[in-house]
C-alpha positions in Angstrom: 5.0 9.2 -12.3 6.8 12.5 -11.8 10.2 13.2 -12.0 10.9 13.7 -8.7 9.3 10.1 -8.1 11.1 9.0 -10.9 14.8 10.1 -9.4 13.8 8.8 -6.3 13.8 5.4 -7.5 16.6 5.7 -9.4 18.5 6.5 -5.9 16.4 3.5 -4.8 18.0 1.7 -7.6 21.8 2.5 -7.6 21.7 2.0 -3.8 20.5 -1.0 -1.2 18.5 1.5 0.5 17.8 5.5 0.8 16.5 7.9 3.5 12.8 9.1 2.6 10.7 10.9 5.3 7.2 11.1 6.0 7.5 15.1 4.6 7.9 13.5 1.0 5.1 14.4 -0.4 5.0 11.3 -3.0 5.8 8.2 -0.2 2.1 7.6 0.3 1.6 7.4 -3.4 4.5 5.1 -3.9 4.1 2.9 -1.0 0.9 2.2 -2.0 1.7 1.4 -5.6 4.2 -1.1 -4.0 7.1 0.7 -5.6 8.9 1.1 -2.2 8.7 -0.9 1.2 10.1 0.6 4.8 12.5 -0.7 6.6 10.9 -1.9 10.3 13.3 -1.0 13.0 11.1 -2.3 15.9 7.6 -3.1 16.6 5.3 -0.7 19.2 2.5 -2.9 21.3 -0.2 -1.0 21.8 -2.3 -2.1 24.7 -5.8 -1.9 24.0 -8.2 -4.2 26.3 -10.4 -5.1 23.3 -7.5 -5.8 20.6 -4.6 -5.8 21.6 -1.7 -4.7 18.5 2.1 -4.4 17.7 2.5 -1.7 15.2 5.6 -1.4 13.4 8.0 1.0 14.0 9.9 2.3 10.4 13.3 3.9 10.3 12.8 5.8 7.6 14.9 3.7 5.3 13.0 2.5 2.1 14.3 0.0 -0.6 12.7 -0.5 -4.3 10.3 -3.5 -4.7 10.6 -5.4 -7.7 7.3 -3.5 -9.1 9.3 -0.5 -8.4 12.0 -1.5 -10.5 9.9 -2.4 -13.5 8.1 1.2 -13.2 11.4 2.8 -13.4 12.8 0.9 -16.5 9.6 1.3 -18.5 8.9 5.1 -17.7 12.9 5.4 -18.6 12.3 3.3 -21.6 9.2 6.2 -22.6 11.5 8.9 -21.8 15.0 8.2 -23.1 
């Protein structure tokens, strides 16, 4: 973790929720650590003969998992 990952989910922390485009260079990372989750505004169907699919539509809101929360304590924990 970086710091700029680590403030992030401090923000995450102190507040219910916080705005994090798909420019962040570090959501991928974090979303797939399950560190953060999006917040799904809607749900897209795409209409595809074969399969037919909703995709989720995100806000751009994100709130800290529980995993999250415990990756930000122990790195603070290593650094303070």
């Amino acid at each position: 973790m970086n710091v700029s990952m680590f403030f992030k989910l401090r923000k995450a922390l102190k507040k219910d929720k916080i705005l994090l485009t798909n420019e962040y260079k570090h959501l991928d990372f974090m979303v797939e650590n399950e560190w953060i989750v999006g917040e799904i505004i809607d749900y897209k169907e795409i209409d595809d003969p074969v399969v037919p699919m909703l995709l989720p539509v995100y806000s751009g809101y994100v709130s800290i998992t529980p995993k999250g929360k415990e990756q930000y304590y122990s790195v603070r924990n290593k650094w303070g």
